[in-house]
N, C-alpha and C positions, 0 to 999 in steps of 0.2 A: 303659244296659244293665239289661234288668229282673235282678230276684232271684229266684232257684231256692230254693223257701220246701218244706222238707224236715220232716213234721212227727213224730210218732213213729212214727206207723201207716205213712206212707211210707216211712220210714227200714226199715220189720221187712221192708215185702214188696219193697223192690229190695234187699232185702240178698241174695239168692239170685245174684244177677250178678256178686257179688264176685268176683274171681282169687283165687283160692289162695295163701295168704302164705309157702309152702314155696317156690316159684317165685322169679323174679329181679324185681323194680322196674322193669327197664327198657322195659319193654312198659306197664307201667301209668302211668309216669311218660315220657312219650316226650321232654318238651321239656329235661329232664334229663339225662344220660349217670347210671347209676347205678354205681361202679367195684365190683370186690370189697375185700372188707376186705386191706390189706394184708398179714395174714398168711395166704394166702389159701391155703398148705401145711399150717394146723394139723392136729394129731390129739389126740381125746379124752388127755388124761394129760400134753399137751404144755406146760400153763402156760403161763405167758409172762416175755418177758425186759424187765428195764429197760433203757432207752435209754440208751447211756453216760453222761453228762451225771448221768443218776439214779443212777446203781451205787452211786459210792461215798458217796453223802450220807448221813448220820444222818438221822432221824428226830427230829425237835422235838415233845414232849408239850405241849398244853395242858391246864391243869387250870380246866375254865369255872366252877368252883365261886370261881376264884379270880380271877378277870378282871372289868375293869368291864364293864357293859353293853354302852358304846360300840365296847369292844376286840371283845367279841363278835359284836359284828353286823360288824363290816369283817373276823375271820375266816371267821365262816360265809355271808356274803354275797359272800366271794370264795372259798369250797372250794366251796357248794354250786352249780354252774354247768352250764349257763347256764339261766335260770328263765324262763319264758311270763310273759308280763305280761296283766294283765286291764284292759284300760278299760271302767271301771263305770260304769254310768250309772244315776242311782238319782231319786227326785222325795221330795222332806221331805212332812210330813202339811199342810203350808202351801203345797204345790203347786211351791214352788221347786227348780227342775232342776238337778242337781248329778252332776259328771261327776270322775273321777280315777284314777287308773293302781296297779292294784296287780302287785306280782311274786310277792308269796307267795299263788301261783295254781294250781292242779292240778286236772287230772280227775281224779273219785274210781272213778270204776265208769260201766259203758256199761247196765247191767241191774239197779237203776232207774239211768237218766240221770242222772250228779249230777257237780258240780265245789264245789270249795272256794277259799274265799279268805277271808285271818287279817286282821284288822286291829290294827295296834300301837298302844297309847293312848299317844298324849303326852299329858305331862303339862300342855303349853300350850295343848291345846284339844283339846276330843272330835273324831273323824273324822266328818264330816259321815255319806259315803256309809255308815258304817256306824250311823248310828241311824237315817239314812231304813229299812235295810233292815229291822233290829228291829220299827218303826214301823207300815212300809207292807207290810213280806214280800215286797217286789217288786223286780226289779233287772233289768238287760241286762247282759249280757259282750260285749266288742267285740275280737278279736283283733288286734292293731296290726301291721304290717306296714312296710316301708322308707317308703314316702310318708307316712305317718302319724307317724313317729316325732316330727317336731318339736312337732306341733300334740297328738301326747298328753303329752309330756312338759312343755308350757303348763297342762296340768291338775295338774300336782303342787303349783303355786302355793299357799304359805299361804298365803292371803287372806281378806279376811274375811267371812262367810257371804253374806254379800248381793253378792258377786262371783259375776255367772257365766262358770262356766268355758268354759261353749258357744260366747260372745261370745269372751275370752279366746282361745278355739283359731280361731277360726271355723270349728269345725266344725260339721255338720248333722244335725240333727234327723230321724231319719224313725221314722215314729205305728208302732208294734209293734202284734203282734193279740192278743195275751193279756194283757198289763200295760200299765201306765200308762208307767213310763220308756220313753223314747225309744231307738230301737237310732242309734250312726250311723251315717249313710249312707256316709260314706268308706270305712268297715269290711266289708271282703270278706268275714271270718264274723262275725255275731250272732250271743246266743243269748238268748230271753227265760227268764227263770230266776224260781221261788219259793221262797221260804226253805224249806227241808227243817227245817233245824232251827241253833241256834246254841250255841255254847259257852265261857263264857267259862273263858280261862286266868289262872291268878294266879302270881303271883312264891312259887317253892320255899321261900325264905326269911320268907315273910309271905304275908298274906293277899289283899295288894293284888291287884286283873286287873292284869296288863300285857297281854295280847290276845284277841280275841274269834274264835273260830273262826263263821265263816258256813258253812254246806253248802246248798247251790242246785240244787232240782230245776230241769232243764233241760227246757221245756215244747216250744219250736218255735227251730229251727234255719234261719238265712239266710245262703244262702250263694250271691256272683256267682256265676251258672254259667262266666263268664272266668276262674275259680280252680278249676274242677272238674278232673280227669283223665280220661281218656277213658272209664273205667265209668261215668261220671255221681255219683257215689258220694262218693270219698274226696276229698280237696285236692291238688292238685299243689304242691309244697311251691314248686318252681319257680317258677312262678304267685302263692301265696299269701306268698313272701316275710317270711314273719317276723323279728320282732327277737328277742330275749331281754337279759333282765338280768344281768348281771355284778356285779361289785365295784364298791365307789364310784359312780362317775355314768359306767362303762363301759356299754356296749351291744355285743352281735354278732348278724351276720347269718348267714344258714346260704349258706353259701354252696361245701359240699361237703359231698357224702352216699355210703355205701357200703352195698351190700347185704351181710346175713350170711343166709339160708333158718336155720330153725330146724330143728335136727336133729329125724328121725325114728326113733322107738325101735325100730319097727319095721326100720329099716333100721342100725342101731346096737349094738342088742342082745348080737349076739355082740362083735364089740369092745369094749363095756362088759366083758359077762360076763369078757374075760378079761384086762383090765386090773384088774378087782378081785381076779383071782384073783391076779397077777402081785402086786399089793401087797399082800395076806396072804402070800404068801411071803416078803418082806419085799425 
């Protein structure tokens, strides 16, 4: 199956084809059912109720000021959920190909193009992919998907430099047009990326880094067109299958999705106007 190689210029003038994101999903996502949101009676002012289960619980405070590291990351790595994983694929100044899976991963902005990914220094060895990037400014983002899961998460291997992870996963290599790293080929979306710019973070309490913020302009964009939805455009998530990151060495699949249309003000307006009026009255 060739690849559908979407670059920016392409990306600006088929955007006019897009459906309107007011509308329902289910026309754009067809191999999907899209439901509505379960509350699907709300009204502006309506809030929302806890689920009995949650009523009557207290609330537990942490103080991170006061927690070790380790305590830290198994809270915040199991509240903040579920996270996109990045398989990086990055080449040292020595030419050797180095491949590994990060979760603290996000798009930053669509206009310039940019996605971010942190690396955490241990203290037992520097993060490979992260001084190729420093290095060379150059890297692939590879979106992992259910088929991929086992053979990305082969690349978290600490092992040692002269291990390759490529071998390691048997995954495959395929020649990118703008940089040097490799995108792979398993991977329904690539994206070839340049360093934007990086940043390192240091520990509140000292001077040490403990992470390194990377920002990655996003140059050219591959994606199977067997993962397209029918504008040609977006992902059908259906199709594209994602994992994400969880707590510990959890993982979950999406494996149900609801539409909410975002309100229009113009359609909105007056029930705003007199719901704020209603709570100044008190």
């Amino acid at each position: 199956m060739s690849r559908l190689f979407l670059s920016q210029r392409s990306l600006l003038r088929r955007s006019v084809i897009v459906t309107s994101r007011q509308g329902s999903n289910s026309s754009l996502y067809p191999s999907r059912m899209f439901n509505s949101t379960s509350s699907s009676g709300w009204k502006f002012g309506d809030g929302a109720s806890l689920i009995p289960e949650h009523q009557n619980s207290s609330r537990r405070t942490y103080d991170l000021d006061e927690m070790s590291t380790k305590d830290s990351y198994r809270l915040l790595t199991s509240a903040i959920i579920p996270r996109p994983i990045a398989l990086v694929s990055t080449i040292a100044e020595d030419g050797t190909p180095n491949l590994a899976p990060f979760s603290y991963f996000s798009l930053l902005s669509h206009n310039p193009p940019l996605l971010s990914v942190c690396f955490t220094l241990s203290p037992r060895r520097p993060k490979d992919t992260r001084q190729n990037i420093l290095a060379t400014k150059e890297f692939t983002v590879n979106i992992i998907s259910e088929h991929l899961a086992e053979a990305a998460n082969s690349t978290s291997l600490e092992a040692p430099a002269d291990v390759d992870e490529w071998v390691v996963s048997g995954l495959t290599m395929e020649p990118s047009s703008t940089v040097k790293p490799a995108c792979v080929k398993e991977s329904l979306v690539s994206m070839e990326c340049e360093l934007h710019f990086s940043h390192d973070i240091s520990n509140l309490k000292s001077s040490d880094i403990t992470n390194t913020l990377v920002v990655g302009l996003i140059k050219q964009v591959h994606v199977r067109e067997s993962a397209l939805a029918e504008n040609g455009l977006e992902l059908d998530p259906a199709k594209l299958k994602p994992i994400a990151r969880l707590g510990g060495t959890a993982y979950s699949r999406l494996t149900d999705t609801f539409d909410i249309p975002r309100p229009s003000w113009t359609a909105t307006e007056e029930t705003v106007a007199e719901l704020m009026q209603r709570s100044k009255k008190g």
